[in-house]
mmCIF file of the N, C-alpha and C atoms, coordinates in Angstrom:
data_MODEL
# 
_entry.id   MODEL 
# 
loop_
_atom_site.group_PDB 
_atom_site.id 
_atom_site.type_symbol 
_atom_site.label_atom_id 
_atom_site.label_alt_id 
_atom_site.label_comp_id 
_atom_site.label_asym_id 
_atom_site.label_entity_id 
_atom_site.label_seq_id 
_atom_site.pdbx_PDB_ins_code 
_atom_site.Cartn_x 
_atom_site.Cartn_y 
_atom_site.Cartn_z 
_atom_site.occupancy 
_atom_site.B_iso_or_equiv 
_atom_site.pdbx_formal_charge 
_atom_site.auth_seq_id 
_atom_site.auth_comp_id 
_atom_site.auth_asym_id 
_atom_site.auth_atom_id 
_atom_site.pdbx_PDB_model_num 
ATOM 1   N N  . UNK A 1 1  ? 0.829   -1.185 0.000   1.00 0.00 ? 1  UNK A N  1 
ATOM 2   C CA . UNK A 1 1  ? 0.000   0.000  0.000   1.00 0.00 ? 1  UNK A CA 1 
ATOM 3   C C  . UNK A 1 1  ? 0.876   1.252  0.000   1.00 0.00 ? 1  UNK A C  1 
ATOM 4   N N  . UNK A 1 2  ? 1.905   1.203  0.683   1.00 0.00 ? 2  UNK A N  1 
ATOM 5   C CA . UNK A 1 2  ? 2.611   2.468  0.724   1.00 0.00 ? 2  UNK A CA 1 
ATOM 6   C C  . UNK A 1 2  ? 3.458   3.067  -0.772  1.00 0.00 ? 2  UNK A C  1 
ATOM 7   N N  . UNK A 1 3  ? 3.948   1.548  -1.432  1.00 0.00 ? 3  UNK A N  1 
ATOM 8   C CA . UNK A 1 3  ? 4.451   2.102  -2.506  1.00 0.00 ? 3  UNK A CA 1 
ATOM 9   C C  . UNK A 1 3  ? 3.441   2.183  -3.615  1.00 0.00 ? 3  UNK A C  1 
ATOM 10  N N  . UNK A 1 4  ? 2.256   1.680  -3.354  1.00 0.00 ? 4  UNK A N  1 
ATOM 11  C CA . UNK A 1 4  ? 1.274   2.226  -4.012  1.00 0.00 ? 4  UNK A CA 1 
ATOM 12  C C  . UNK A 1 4  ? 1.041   3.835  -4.096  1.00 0.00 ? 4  UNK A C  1 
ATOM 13  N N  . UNK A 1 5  ? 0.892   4.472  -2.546  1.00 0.00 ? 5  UNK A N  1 
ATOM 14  C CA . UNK A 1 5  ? 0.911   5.779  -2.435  1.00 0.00 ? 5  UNK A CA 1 
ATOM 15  C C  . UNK A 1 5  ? 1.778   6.424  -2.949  1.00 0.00 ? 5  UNK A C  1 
ATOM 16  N N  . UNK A 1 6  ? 3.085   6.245  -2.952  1.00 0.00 ? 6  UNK A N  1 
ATOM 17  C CA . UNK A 1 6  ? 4.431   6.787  -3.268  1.00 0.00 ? 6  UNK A CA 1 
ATOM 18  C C  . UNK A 1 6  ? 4.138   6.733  -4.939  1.00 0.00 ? 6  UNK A C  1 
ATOM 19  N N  . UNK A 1 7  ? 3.919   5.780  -5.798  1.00 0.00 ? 7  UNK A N  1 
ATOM 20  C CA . UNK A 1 7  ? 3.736   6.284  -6.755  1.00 0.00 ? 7  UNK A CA 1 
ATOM 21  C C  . UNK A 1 7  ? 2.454   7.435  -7.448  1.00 0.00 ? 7  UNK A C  1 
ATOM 22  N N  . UNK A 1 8  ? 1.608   6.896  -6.433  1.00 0.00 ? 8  UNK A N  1 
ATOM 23  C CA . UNK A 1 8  ? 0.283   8.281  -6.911  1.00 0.00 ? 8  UNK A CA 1 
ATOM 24  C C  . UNK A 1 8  ? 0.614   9.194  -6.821  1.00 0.00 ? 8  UNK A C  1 
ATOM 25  N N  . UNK A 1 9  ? 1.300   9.637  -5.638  1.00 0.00 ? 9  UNK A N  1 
ATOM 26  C CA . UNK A 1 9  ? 1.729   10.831 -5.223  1.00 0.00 ? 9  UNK A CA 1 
ATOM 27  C C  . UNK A 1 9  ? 3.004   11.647 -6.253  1.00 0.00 ? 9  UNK A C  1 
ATOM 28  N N  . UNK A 1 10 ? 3.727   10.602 -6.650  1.00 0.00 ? 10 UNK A N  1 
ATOM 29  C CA . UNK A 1 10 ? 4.663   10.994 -7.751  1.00 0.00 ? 10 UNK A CA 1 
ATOM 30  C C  . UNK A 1 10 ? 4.161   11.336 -9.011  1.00 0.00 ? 10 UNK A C  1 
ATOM 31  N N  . UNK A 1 11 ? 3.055   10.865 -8.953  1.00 0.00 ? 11 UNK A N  1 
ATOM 32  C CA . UNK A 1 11 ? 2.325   10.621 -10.758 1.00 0.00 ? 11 UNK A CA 1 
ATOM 33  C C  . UNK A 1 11 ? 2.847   10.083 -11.645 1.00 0.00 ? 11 UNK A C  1 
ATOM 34  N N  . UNK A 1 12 ? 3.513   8.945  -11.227 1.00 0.00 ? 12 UNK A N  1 
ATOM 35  C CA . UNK A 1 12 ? 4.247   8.084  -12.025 1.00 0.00 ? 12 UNK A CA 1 
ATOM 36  C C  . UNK A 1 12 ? 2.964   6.897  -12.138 1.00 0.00 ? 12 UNK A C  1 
ATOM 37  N N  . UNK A 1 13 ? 1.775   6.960  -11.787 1.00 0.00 ? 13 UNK A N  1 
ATOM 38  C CA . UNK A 1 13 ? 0.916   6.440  -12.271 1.00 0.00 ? 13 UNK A CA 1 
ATOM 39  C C  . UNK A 1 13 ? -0.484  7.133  -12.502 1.00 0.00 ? 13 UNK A C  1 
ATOM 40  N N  . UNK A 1 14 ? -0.643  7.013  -13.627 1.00 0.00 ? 14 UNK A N  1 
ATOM 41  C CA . UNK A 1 14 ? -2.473  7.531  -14.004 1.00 0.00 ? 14 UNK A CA 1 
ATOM 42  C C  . UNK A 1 14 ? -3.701  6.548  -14.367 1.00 0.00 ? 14 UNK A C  1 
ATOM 43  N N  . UNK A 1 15 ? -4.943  7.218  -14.135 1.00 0.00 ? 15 UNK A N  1 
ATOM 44  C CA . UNK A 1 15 ? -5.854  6.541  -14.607 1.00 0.00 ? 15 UNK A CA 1 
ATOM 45  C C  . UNK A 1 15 ? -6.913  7.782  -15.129 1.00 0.00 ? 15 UNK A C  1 
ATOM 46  N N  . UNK A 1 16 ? -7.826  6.784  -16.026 1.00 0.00 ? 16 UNK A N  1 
ATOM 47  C CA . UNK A 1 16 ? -8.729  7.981  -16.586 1.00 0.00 ? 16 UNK A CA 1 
ATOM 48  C C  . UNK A 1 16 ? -10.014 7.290  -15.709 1.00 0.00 ? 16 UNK A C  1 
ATOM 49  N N  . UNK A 1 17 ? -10.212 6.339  -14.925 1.00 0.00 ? 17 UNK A N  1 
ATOM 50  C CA . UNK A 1 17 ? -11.416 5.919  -14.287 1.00 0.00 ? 17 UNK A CA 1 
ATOM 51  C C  . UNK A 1 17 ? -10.979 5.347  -13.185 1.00 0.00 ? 17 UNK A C  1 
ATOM 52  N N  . UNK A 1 18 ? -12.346 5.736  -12.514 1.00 0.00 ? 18 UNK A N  1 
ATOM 53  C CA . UNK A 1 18 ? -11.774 4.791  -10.866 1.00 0.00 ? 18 UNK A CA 1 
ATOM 54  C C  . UNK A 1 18 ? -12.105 3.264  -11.232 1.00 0.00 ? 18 UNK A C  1 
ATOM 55  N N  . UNK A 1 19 ? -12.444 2.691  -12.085 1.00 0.00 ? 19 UNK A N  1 
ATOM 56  C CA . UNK A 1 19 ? -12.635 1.469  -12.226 1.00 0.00 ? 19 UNK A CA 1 
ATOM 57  C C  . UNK A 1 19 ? -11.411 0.717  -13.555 1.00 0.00 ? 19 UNK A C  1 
ATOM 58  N N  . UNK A 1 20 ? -10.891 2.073  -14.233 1.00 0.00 ? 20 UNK A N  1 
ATOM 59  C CA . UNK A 1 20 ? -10.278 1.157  -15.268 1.00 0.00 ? 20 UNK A CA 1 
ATOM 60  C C  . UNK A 1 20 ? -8.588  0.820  -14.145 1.00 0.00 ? 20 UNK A C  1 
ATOM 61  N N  . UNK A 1 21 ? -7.845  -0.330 -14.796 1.00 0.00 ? 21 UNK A N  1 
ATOM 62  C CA . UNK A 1 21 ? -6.708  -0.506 -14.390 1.00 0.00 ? 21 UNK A CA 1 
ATOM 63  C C  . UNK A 1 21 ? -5.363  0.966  -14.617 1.00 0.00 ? 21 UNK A C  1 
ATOM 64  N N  . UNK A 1 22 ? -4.226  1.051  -13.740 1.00 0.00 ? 22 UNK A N  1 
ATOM 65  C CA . UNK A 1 22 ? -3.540  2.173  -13.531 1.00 0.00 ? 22 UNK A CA 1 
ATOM 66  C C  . UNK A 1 22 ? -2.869  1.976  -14.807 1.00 0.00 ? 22 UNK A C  1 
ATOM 67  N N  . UNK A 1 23 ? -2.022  3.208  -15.069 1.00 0.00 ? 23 UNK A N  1 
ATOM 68  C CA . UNK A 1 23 ? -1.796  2.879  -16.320 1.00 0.00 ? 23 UNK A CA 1 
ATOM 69  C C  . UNK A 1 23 ? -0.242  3.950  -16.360 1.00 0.00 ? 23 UNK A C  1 
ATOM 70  N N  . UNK A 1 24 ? 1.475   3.538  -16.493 1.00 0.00 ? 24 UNK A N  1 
ATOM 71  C CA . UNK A 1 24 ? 2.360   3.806  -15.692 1.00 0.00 ? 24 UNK A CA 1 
ATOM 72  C C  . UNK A 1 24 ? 2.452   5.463  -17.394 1.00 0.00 ? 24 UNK A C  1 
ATOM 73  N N  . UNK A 1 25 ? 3.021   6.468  -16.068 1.00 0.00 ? 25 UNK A N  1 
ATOM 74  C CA . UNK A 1 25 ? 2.491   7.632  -16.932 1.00 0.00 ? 25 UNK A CA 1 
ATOM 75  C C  . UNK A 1 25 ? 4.021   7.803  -18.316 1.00 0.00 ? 25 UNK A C  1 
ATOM 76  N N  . UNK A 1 26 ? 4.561   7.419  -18.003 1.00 0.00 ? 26 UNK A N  1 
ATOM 77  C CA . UNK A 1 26 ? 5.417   7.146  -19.492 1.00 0.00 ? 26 UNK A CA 1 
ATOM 78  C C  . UNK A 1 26 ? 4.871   6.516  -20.232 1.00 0.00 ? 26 UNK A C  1 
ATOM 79  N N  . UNK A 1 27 ? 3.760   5.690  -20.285 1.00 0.00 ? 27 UNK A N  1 
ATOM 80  C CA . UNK A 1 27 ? 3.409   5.017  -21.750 1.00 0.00 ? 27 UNK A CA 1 
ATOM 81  C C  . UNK A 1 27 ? 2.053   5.909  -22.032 1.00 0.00 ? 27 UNK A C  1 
ATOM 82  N N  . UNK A 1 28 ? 1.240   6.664  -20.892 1.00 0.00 ? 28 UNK A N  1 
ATOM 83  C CA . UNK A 1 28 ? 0.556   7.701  -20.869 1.00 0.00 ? 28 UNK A CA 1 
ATOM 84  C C  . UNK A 1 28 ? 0.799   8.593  -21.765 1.00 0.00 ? 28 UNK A C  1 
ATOM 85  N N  . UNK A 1 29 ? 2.403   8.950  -21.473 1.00 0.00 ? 29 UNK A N  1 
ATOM 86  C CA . UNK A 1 29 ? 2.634   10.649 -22.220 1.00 0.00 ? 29 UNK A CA 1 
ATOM 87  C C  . UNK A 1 29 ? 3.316   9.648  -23.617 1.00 0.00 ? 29 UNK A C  1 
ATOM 88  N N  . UNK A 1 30 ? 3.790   8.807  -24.372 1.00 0.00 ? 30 UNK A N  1 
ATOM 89  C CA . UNK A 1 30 ? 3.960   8.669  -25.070 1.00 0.00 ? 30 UNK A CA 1 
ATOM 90  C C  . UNK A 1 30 ? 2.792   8.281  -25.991 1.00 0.00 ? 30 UNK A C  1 
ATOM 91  N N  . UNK A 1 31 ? 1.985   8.071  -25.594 1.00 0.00 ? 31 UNK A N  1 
ATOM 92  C CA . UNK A 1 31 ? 0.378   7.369  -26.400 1.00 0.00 ? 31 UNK A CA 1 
ATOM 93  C C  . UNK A 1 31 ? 0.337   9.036  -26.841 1.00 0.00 ? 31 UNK A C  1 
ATOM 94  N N  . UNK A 1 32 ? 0.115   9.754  -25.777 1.00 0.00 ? 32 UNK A N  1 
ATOM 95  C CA . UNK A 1 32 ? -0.404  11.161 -26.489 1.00 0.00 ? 32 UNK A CA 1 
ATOM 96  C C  . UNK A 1 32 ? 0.326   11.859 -27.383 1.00 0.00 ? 32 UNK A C  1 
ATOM 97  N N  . UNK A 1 33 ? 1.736   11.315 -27.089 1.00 0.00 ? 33 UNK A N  1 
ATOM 98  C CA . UNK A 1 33 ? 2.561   12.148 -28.272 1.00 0.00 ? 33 UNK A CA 1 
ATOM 99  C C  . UNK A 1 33 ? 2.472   11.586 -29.428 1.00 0.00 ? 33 UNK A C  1 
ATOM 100 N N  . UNK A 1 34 ? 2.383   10.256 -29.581 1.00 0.00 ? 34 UNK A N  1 
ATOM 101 C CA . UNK A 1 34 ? 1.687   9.363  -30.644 1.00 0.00 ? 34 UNK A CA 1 
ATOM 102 C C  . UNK A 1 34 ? 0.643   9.938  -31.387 1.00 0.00 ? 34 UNK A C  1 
ATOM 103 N N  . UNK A 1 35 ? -0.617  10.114 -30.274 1.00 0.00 ? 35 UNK A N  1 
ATOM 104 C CA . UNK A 1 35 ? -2.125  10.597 -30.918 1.00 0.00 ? 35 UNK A CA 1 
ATOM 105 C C  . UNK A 1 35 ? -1.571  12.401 -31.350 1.00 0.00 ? 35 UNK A C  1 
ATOM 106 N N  . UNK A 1 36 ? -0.903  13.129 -30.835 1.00 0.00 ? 36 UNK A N  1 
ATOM 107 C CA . UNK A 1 36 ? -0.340  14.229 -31.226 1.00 0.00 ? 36 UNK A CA 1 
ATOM 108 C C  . UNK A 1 36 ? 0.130   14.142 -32.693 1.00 0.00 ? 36 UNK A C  1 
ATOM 109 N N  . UNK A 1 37 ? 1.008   13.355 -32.700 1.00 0.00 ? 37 UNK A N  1 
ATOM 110 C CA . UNK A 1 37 ? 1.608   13.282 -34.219 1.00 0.00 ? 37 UNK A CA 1 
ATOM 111 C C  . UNK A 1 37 ? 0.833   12.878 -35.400 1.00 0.00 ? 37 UNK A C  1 
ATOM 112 N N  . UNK A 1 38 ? 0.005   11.468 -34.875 1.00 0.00 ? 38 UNK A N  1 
ATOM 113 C CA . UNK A 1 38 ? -1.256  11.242 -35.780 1.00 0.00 ? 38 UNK A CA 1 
ATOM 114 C C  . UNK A 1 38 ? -2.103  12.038 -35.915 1.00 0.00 ? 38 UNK A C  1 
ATOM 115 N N  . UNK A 1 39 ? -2.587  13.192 -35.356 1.00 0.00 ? 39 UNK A N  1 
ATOM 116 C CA . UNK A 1 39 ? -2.830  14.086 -35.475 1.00 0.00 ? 39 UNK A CA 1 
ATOM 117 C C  . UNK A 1 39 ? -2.510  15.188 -36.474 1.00 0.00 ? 39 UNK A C  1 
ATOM 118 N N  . UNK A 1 40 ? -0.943  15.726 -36.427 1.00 0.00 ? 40 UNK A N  1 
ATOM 119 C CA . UNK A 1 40 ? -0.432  16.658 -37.290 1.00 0.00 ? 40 UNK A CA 1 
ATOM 120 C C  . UNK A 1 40 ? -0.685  15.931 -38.739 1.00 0.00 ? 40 UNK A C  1 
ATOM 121 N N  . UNK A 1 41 ? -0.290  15.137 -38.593 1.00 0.00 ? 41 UNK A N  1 
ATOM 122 C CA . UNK A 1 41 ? -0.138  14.351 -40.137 1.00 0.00 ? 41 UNK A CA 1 
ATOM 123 C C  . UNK A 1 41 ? -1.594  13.960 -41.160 1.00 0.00 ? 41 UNK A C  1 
ATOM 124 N N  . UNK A 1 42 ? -2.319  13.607 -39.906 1.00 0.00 ? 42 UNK A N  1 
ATOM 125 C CA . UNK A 1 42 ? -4.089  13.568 -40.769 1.00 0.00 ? 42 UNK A CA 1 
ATOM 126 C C  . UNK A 1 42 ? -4.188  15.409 -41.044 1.00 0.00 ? 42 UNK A C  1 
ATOM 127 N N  . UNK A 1 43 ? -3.992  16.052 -40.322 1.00 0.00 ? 43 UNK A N  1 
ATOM 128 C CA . UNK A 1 43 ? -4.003  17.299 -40.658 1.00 0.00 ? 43 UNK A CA 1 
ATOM 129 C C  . UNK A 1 43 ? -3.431  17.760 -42.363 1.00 0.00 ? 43 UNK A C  1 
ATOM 130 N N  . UNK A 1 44 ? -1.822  17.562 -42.279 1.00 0.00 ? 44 UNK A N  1 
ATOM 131 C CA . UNK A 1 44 ? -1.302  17.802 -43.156 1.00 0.00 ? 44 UNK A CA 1 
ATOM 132 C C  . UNK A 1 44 ? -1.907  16.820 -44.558 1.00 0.00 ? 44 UNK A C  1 
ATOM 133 N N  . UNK A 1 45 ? -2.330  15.957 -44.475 1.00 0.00 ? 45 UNK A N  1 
ATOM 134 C CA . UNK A 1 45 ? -3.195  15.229 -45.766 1.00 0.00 ? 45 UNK A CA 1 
ATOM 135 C C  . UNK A 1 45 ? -4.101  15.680 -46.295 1.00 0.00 ? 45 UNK A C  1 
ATOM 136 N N  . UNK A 1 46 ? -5.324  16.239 -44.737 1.00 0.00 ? 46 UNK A N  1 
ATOM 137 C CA . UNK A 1 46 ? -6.217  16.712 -45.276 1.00 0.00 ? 46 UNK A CA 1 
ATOM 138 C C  . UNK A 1 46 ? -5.827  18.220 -45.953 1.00 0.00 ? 46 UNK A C  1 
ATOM 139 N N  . UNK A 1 47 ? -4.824  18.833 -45.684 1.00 0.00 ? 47 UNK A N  1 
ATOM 140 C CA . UNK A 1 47 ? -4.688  20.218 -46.424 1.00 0.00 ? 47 UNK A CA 1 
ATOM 141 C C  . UNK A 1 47 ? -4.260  19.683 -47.843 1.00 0.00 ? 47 UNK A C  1 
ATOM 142 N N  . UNK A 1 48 ? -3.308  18.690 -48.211 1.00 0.00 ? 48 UNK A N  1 
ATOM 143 C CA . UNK A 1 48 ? -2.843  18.230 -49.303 1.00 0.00 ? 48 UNK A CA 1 
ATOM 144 C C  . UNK A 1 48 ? -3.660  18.140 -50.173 1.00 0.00 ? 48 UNK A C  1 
ATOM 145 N N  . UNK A 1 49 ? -5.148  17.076 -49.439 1.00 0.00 ? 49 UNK A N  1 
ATOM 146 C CA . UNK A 1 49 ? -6.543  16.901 -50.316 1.00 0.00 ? 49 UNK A CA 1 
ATOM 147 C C  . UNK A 1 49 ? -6.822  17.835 -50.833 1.00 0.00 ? 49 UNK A C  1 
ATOM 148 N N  . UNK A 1 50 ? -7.407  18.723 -49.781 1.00 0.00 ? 50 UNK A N  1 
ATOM 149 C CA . UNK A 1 50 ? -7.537  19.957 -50.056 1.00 0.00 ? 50 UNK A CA 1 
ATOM 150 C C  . UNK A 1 50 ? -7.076  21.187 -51.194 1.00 0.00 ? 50 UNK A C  1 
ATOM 151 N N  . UNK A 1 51 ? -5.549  20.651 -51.274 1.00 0.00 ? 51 UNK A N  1 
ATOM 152 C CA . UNK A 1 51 ? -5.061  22.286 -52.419 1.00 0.00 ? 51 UNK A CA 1 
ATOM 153 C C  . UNK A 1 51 ? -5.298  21.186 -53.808 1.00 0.00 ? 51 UNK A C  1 
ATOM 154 N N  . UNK A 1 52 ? -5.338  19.788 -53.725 1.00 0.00 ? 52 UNK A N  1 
ATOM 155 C CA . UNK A 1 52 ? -5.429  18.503 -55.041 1.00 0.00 ? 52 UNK A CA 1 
ATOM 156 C C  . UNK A 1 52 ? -6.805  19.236 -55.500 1.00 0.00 ? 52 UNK A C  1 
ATOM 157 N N  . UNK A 1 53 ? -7.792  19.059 -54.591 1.00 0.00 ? 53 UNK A N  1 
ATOM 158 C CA . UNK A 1 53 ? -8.743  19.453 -55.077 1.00 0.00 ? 53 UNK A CA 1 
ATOM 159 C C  . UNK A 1 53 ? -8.936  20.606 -55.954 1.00 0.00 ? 53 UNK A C  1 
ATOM 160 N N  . UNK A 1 54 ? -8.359  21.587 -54.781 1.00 0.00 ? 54 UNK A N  1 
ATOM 161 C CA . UNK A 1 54 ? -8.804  23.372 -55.531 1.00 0.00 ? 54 UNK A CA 1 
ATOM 162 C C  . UNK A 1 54 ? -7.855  23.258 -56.886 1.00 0.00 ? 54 UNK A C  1 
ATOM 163 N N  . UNK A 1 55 ? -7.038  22.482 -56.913 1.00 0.00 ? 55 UNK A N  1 
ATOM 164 C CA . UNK A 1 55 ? -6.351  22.194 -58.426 1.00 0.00 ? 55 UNK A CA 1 
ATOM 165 C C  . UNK A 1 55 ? -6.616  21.701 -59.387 1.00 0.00 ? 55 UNK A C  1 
ATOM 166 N N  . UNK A 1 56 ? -7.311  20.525 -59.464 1.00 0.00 ? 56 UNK A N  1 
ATOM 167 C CA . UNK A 1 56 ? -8.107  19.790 -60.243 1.00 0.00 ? 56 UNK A CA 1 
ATOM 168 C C  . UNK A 1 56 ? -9.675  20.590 -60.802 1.00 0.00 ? 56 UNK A C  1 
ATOM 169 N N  . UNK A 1 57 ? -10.011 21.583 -59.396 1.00 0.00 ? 57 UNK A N  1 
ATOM 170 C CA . UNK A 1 57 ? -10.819 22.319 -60.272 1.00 0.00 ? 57 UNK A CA 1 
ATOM 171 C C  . UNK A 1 57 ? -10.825 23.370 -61.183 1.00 0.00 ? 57 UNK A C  1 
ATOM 172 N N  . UNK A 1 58 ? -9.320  24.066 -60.495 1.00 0.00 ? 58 UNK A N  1 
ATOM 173 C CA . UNK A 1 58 ? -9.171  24.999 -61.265 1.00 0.00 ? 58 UNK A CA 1 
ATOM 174 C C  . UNK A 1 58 ? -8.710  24.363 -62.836 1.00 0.00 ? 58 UNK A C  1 
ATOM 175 N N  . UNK A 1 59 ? -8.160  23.498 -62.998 1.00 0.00 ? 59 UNK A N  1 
ATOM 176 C CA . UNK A 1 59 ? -7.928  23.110 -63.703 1.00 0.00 ? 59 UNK A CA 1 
ATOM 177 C C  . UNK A 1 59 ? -8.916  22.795 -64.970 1.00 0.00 ? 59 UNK A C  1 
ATOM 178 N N  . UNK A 1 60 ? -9.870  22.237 -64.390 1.00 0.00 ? 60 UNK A N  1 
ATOM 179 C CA . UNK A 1 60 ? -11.001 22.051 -65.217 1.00 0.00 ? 60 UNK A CA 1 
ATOM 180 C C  . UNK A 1 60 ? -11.848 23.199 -65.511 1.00 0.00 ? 60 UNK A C  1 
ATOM 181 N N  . UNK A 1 61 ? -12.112 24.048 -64.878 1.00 0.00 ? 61 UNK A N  1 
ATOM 182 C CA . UNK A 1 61 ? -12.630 25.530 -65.075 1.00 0.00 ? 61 UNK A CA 1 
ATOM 183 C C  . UNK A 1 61 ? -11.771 26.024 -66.203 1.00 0.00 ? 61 UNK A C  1 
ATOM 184 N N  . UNK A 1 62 ? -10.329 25.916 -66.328 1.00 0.00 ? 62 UNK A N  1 
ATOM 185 C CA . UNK A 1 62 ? -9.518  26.433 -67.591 1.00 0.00 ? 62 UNK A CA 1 
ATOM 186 C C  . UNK A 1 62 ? -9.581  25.950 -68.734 1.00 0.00 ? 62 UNK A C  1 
ATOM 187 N N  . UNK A 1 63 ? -10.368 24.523 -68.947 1.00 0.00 ? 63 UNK A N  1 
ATOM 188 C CA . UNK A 1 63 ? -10.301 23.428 -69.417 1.00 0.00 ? 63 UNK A CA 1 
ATOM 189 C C  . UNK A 1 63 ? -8.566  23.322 -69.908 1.00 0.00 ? 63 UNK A C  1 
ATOM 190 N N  . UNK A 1 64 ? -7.878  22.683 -69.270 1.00 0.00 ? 64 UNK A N  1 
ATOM 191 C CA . UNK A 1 64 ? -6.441  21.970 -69.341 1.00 0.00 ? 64 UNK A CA 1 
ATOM 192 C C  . UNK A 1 64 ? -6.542  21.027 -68.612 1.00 0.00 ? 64 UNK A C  1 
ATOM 193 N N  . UNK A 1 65 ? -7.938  20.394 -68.201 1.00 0.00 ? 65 UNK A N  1 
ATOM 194 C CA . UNK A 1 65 ? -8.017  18.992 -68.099 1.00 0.00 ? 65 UNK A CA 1 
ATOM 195 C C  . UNK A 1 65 ? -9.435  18.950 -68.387 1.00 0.00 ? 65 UNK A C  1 
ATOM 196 N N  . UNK A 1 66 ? -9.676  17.416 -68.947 1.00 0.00 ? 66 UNK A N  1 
ATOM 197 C CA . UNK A 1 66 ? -11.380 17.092 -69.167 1.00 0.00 ? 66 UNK A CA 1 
ATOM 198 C C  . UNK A 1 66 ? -11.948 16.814 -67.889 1.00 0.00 ? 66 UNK A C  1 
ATOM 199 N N  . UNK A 1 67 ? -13.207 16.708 -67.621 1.00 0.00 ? 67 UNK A N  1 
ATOM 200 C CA . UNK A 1 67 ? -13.989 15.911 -66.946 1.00 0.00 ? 67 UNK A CA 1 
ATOM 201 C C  . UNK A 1 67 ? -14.204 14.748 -66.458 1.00 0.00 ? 67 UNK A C  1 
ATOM 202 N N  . UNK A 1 68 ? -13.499 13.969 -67.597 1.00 0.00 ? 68 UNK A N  1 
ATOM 203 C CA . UNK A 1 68 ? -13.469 12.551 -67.430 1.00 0.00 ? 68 UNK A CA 1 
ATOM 204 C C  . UNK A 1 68 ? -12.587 12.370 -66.679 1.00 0.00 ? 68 UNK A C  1 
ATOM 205 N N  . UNK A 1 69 ? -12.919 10.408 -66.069 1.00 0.00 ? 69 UNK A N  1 
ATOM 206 C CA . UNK A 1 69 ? -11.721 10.687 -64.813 1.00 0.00 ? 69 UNK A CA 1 
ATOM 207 C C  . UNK A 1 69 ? -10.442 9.886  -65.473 1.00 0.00 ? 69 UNK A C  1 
ATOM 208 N N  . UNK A 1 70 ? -10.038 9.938  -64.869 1.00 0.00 ? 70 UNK A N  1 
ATOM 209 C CA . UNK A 1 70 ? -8.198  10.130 -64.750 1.00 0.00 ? 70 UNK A CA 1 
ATOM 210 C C  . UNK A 1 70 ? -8.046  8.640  -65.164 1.00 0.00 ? 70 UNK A C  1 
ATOM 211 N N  . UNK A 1 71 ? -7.354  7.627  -66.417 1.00 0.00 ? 71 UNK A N  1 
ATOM 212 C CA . UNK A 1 71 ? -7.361  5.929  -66.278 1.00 0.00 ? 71 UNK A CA 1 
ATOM 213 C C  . UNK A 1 71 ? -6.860  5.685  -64.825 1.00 0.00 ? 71 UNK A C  1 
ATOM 214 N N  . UNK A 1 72 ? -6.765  4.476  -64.574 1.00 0.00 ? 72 UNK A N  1 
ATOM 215 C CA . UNK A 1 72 ? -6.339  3.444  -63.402 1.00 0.00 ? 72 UNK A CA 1 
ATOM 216 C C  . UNK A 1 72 ? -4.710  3.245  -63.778 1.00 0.00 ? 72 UNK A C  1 
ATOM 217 N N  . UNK A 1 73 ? -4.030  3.488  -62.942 1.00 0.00 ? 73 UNK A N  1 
ATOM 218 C CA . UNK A 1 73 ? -2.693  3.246  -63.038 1.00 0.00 ? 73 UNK A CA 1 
ATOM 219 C C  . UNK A 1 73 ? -2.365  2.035  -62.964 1.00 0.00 ? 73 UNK A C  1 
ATOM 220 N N  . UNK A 1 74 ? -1.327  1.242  -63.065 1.00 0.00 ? 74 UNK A N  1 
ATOM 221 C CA . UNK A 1 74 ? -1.325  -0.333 -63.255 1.00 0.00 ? 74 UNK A CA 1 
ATOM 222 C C  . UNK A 1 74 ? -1.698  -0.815 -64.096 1.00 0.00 ? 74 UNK A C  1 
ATOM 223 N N  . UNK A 1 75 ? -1.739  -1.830 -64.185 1.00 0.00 ? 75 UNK A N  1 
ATOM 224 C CA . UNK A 1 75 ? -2.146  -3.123 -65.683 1.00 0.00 ? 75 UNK A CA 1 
ATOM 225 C C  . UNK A 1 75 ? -3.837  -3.399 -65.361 1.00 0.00 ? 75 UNK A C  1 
ATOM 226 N N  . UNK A 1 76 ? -4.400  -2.970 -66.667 1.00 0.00 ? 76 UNK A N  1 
ATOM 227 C CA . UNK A 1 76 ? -5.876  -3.208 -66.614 1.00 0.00 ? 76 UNK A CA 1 
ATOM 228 C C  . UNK A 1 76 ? -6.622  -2.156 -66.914 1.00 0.00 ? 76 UNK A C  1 
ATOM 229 N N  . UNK A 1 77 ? -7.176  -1.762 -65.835 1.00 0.00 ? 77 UNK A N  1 
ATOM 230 C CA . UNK A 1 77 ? -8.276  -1.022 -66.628 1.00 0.00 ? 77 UNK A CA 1 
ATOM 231 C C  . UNK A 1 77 ? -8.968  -0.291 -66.896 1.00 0.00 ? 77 UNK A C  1 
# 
């Protein structure tokens, strides 16, 4: 019990519920820097989508590309 306390008190252990199991706070702060980074990066795609898009339309508004879509890359079809 005591080194139970000793670590709460340190915060070398967390929980997000009084019922879920403790959970030691280095794999805590690394999950979030994880979900942090997965984060930046869905970010940065969706802006990527994003300028593909406003390009492809502008594009087609100039007509210097058709309407039709784009073939399938690879063998087939």
């Amino acid at each position: 019990m005591f080194r139970w306390r000793q670590l709460r008190e340190s915060g070398a252990m967390t929980s997000l519920k009084s019922d879920e199991e403790l959970v030691p706070a280095p794999e805590m702060r690394a999950a979030r820097a994880k979900i942090r980074e997965l984060q930046r990066l869905l970010g940065k795609k969706t802006e990527e989508a994003e300028i593909l898009k406003e390009g492809l339309e502008y594009a087609r508004e100039k007509k210097l590309l058709s309407w039709s879509p784009l073939p399938r890359r690879g063998g087939g079809g």
